[in-house]
N, C-alpha and C positions, 0 to 999 in steps of 0.2 A: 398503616394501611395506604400513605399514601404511595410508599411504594408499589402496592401490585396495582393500584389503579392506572397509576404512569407504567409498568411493564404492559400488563395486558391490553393499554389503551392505543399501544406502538405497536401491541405482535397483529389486534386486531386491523387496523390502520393498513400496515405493512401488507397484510395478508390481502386487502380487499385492492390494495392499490396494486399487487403482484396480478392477482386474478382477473382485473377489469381494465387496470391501464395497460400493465402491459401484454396483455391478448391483444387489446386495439394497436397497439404499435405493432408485434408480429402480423396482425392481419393488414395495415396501413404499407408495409412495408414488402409483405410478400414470401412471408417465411416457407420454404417448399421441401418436404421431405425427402422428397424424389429425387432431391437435384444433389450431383455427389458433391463433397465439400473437398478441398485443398487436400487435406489430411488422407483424402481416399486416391484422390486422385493423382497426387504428387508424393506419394509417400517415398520416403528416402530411409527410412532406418535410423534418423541424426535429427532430425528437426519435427520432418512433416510424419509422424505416427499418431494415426487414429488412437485414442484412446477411446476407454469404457466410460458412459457417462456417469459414472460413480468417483471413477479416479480422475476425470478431467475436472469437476464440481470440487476435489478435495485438491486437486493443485493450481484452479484458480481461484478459489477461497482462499486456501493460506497464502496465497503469493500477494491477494490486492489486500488481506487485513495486516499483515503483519503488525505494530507495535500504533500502528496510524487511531484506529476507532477507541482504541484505548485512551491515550496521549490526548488528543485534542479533546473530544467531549468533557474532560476530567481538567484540563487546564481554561477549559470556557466556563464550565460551571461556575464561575467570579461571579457570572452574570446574572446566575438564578438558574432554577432548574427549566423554567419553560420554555425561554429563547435556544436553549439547548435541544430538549424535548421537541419543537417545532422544527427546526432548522433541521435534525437528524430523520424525522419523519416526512418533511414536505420535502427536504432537500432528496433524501434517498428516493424518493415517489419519482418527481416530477425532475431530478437533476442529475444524481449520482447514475441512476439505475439507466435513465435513460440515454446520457453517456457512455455507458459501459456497452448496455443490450446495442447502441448505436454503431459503437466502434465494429466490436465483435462481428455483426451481420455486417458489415463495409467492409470489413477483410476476407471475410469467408469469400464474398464475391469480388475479391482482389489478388485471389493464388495466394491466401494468406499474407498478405502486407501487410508495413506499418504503416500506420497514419501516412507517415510523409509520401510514401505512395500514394495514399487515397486522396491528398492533398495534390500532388503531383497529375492524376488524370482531371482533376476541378479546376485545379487552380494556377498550372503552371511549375515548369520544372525551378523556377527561383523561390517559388514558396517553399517548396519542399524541400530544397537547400535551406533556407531559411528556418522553417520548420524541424528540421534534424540538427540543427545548430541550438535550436534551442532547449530539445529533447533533450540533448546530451550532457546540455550544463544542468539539467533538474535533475537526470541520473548521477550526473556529479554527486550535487549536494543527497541523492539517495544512499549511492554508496557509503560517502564518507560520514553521512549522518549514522547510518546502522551498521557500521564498523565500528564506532564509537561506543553505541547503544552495544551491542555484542561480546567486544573484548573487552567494557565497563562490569559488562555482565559474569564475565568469566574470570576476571583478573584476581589473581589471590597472592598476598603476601610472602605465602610459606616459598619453600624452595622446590624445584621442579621437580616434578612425579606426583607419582600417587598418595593418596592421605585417607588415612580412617581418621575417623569423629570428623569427617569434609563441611567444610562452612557453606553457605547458600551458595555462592559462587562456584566452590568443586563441584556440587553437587550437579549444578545447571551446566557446566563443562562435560564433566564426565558421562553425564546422558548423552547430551547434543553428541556427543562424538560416536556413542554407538549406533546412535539415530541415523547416524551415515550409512553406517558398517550395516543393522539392520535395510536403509534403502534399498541397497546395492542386492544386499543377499534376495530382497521382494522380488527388484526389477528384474533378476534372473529368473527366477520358480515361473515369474508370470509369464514375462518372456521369452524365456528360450525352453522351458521345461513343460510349458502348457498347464502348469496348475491355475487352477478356477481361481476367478476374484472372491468369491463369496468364503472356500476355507481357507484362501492364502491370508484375508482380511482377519478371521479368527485368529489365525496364528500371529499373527502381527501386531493385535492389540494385546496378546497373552505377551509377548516378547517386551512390548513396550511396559507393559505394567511390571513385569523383572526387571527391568531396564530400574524403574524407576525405585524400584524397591533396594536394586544393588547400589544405585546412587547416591538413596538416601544414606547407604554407610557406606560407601567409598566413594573418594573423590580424585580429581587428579587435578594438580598445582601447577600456573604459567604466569609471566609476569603481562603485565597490559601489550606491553611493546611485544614481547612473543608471539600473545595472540593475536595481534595487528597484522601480523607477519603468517601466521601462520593461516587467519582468515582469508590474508588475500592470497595465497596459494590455494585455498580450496576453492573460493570464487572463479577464480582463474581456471581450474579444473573443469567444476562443475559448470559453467558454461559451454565447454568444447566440445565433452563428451555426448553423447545421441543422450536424448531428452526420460529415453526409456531406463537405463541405468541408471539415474539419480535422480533428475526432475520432476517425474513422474510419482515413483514412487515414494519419494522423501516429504513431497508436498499432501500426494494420498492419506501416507499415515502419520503426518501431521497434524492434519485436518480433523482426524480421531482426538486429538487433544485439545483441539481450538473447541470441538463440537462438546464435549466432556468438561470443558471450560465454562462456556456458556449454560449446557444442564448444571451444574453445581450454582452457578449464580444467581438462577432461577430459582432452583431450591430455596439455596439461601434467603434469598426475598420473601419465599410464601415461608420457610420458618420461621423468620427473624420476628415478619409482623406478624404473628401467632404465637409466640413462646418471648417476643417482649426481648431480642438479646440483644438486639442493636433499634437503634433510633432514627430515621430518615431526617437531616438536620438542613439541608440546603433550602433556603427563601426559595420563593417563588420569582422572584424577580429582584434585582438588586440593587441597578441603576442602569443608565446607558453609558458610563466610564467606568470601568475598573483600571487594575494595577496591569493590564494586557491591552489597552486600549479603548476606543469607544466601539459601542456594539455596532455598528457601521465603519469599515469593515473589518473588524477584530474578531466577531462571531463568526463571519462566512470561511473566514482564511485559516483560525483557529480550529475546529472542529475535521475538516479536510476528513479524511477516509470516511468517517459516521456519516459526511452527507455526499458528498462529492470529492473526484482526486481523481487528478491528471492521470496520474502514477496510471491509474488504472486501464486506462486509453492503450496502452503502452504495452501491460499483459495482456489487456484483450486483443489486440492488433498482432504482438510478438510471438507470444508462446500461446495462448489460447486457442486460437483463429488456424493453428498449424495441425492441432490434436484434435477438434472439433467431428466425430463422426460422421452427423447428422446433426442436418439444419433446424431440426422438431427442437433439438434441446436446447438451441440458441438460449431463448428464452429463459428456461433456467440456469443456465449459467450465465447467460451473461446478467440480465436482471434480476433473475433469483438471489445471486451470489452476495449483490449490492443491499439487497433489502435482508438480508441476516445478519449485513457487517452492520446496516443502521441498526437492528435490533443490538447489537454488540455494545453497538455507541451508547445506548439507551440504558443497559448493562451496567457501562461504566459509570455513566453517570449515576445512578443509583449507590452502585458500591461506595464510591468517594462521598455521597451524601450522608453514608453511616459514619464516617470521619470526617466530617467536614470541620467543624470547630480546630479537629487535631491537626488536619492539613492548610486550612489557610493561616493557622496560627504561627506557621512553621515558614511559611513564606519567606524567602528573601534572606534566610540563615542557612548554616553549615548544617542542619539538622534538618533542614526541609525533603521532606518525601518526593522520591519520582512519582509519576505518571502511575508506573507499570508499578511499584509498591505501594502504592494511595489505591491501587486497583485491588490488588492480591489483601490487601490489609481490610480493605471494606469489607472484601467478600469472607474474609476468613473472619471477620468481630462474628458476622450472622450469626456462625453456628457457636461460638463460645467466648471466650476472655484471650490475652494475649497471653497466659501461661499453661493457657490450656494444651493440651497435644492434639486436639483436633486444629486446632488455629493454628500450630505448628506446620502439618503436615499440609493442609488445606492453602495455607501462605506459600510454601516453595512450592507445590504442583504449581500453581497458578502464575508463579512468579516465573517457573520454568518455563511454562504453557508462552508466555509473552516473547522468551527470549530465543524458542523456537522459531514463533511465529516474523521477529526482527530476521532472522538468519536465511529463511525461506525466502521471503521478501528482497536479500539479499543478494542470494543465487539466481534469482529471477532475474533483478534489477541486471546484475551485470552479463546475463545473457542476453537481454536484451541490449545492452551497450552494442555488445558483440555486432547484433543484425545493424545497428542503427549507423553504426561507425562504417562500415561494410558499405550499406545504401549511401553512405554521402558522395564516396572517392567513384560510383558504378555510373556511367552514363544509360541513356536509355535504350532498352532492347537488351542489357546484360544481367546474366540474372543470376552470376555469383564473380569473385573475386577470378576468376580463369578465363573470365571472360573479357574481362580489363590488361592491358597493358603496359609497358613502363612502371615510373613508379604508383600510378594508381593501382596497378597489382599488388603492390607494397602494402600499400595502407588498406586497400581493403579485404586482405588477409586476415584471415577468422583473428588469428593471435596477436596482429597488432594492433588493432581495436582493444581488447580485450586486455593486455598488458599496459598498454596506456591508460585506459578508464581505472581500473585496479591501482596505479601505482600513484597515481591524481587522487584516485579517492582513499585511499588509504595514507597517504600525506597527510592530506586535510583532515582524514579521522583520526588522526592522532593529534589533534589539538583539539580547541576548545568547543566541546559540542553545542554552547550553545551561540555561539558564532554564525556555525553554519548552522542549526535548527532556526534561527532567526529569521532564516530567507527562503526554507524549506516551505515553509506552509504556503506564504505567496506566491513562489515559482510555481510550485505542484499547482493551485489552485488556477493562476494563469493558464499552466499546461492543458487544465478541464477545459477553459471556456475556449482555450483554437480546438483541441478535440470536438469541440460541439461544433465549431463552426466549420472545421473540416468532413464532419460528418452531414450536416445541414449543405453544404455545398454538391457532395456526391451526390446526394438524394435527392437534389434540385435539378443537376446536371442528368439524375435517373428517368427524371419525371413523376417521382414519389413525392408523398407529401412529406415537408421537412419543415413546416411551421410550427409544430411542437418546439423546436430547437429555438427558437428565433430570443425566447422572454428569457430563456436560461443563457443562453450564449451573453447575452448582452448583460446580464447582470452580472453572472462570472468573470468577464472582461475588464468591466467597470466596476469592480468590487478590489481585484488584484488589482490593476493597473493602481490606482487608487494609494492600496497600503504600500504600492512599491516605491510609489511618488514618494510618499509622507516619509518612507524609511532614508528613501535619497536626499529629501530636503535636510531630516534631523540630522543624518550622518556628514552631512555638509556644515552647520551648522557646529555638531559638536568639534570636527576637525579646526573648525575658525577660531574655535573656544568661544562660541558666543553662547553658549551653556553654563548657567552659574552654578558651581560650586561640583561641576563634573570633573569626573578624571580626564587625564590625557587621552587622547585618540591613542587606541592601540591598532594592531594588522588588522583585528576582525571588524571593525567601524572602518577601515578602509576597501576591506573586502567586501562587507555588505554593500558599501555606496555603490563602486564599480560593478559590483554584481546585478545589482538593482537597477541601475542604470540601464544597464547592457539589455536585461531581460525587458525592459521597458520601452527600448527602440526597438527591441527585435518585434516585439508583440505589435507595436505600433504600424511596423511595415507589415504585417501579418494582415494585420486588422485592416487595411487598407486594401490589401490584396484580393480581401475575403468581401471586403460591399462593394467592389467591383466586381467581383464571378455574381452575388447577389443580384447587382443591379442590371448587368448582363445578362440573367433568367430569367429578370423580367421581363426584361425587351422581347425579348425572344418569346415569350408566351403572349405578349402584347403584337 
């Protein structure tokens, strides 16, 4: 039982904190129906297309949850279930959500920009150089972290082509790839053909349940380095191409399986404690050290998507902010969207508590569970045994359901590279790559951007995921707390109120900065060999330092940048 007490004590939670806080921030902030948004009024057919608010909700849900609310709440539970439990509830309320809804409303009334725009009219065209310098190495570590995640996911031994009796990996290939082929055929019926959302939506979850039924007996075979290769050509692709052809609709009927993800693991909860088939095993609390660090800041930087994530500043600013109809729906998307992914988070950890003995037993060996199968394996004990066929079928949806949601995530990320690389080479007044000269025309050409980011992070993803997952959590988390401050600046320099922002910015700041210090001192440290009994410094202890480092002068000059506009706002109302 104690699982549904901790589910319904988050959906309740979540729900009261969607309906009271953030109505008072739309109303704090001026949310206006009437007023046309980016998406209406600069539509181009490529970027800026209105979307329905049903498909904007299903392609900024799968783009900020990807593989994040999964991974972290399931890798913090060390801690105990409640610092998990609190941090994913207070942090989504009062941090993630209001991040997100913050960004989101700061771009709609910025021609859809990204942050570094919104930072760029607050703070100065050097922050915002600054600020996109620093975006693009957390995209870095994005890409090439769920490149890894992806073609780990896909990689199968046999020899190339197709295979009947497919192993979990054919199986998850061989959907994902018609999952495309499905997008593509949506984004036309919708778009060029004028079929309605509500029966194209029908046919698209009938398509995807064949999809899945064919997959479970046929699969198709590529080696890891294949799909590295073949990954970042589609990234590469699906970046260019207008948002409506694959972005759109690929993240829509994704979001049918993220959503069908989370019903099954609800279920599973209220049947497990009722028919007795799994056990809720996770302590209450653990200690303030575990094997991931002390709970200050190991909890804040570990968890990331369940409570807060830069990452997410980035789609709500990039791609969100462009598709956005009307301003009514801010609110649910942008804060709604945060407070389902905490329900997610809340999810996981749940799941992993039905195996918890099995997975932290496994820690630290060749046999230790991922994130994403400690997630699909909780949720599939609920309903029966590991030889059973419902645990069978229940474990690869779900295990699929994950690696969709990394891939989405993926296409996102590196569209948004696209814009971000774009903005750094544009001076001001220019509002795309043709409007630049020399070689700043060069660089900020959709496809150089774009080719660069892809062939850096696909490098890096082909080595050791947990190298770069090591600096992933801190960057990203850093990236939240300048989004908060870059958003708390706007709204200062609006003359709205932005002291909501003031206790989260400062703690997300000083939470990352923090674990990035400690990671630069250790990695210093072990290169000296003053580490008994450690191995040699390899590339990724060298790349962590210098990475860490980097990100921790850039944030620094940031941080500085940012309690000068501060303290500037106040003189000025003084």
């Amino acid at each position: 039982m104690t699982a549904i007490l901790i589910i319904v004590a988050a959906i309740i939670l979540l729900v009261l904190g969607y309906v009271f806080y953030g109505s008072w921030l739309a109303k704090q902030w001026g949310i206006d129906p009437d007023r046309k948004t980016p998406a209406v009024e600069m539509e181009d057919g490529v970027d800026y297309v209105a979307a329905k608010p049903a498909v904007l909700m299903g392609h900024h849900f799968s783009s900020i949850a990807g593989a994040g609310p999964i991974n972290g709440p399931i890798q913090a539970s060390l801690f105990g279930w409640l610092p998990v439990f609190l941090w994913c509830v207070i942090g989504g309320i009062f941090f993630g959500g209001l991040q997100d809804f913050g960004s989101l409303f700061a771009s709609i009334r910025h021609g859809g920009k990204s942050v570094g725009e919104i930072i760029q009219d607050s703070m100065g065209d050097r922050a915002k150089k600054l600020f996109i310098i620093f975006a693009l190495l957390v995209l870095i570590l994005v890409i090439a972290s769920f490149v890894n995640v992806v073609a780990g996911t896909f990689a199968s031994a046999n020899p190339l082509g197709f295979t009947n009796g497919p192993t979990g990996n054919e199986t998850t290939a061989i959907i994902s790839l018609m999952f495309i082929v499905l997008a593509i055929i949506y984004g036309l019926i919708t778009n060029r053909l004028g079929v309605k959302t509500l029966p194209a939506s029908i046919c698209g979850v009938i398509c995807i349940v064949l999809m899945i039924a064919l997959g479970l007996n046929f699969g198709f075979a590529m080696s890891r380095t294949a799909w590295i290769v073949a990954i970042g050509v589609y990234i590469t692709v699906a970046s260019l191409v207008p948002v409506w052809i694959l972005l759109q609709p690929r993240d829509y009927l994704s979001s049918f399986l993220l959503y069908a993800m989370m019903a099954v693991a609800f279920i599973g909860i209220i049947f497990s404690a009722f028919a007795g088939t799994a056990t809720f095993e996770i302590p209450v609390f653990t200690g303030w050290k575990t094997g991931i660090g002390t709970l200050f800041p190991a909890l804040f930087i570990t968890v990331a998507c369940g409570a807060c994530s830069g990452f997410h500043s980035l789609i709500s600013t990039g791609t969100s902010s462009k598709q956005l109809a009307n301003e009514r729906d801010a609110k649910a998307i942008g804060y709604g969207s945060m407070l389902i992914e905490s329900a997610l988070g809340v999810m996981a950890l749940i799941a992993v508590g039905m195996i918890y003995t099995k997975y932290t037993s496994t820690l630290g060996t060749s046999d230790a569970l991922t994130p994403a199968a400690a997630f699909a394996s909780g949720i599939a004990t609920m309903f029966g045994t590991e030889t059973s066929t419902v645990y069978g079928v229940i474990y690869a949806l779900l295990t699929l359901a994950v690696s969709v949601f990394a891939l989405t995530s993926l296409d996102t990320g590196t569209r948004l590279s696209r814009f971000m690389f774009s903005e750094l080479f544009l001076k001001e007044g220019e509002a795309t790559y043709k409007d630049a000269t020399g070689i700043r025309k060069v660089l900020a050409y959709p496809l150089t951007g774009t080719a660069f980011m892809v062939i850096v992070g696909c490098i890096l993803g082909g080595l050791s995921l947990s190298q770069i997952w090591g600096l992933f959590g801190a960057a990203n988390q850093l990236l939240a707390g300048i989004a908060l401050m870059a958003v708390a600046a706007w709204l200062g320099n609006a003359g709205k109120n932005n002291k909501m922002f003031y206790i989260p910015m400062a703690f997300m700041l000083i939470a990352t900065i923090t674990s990035l210090v400690m990671t630069v001192i250790n990695k210093i440290k072990l290169i000296a060999g003053l580490v008994p009994d450690a191995a040699p410094a390899a590339w990724g202890d060298w790349f962590q330092m210098l990475f860490a480092a980097a990100m921790v002068i850039l944030a620094i000059i940031l941080v500085i940048e940012g309690i000068q506009t501060f303290v500037s706002q106040a003189k000025k109302k003084n």
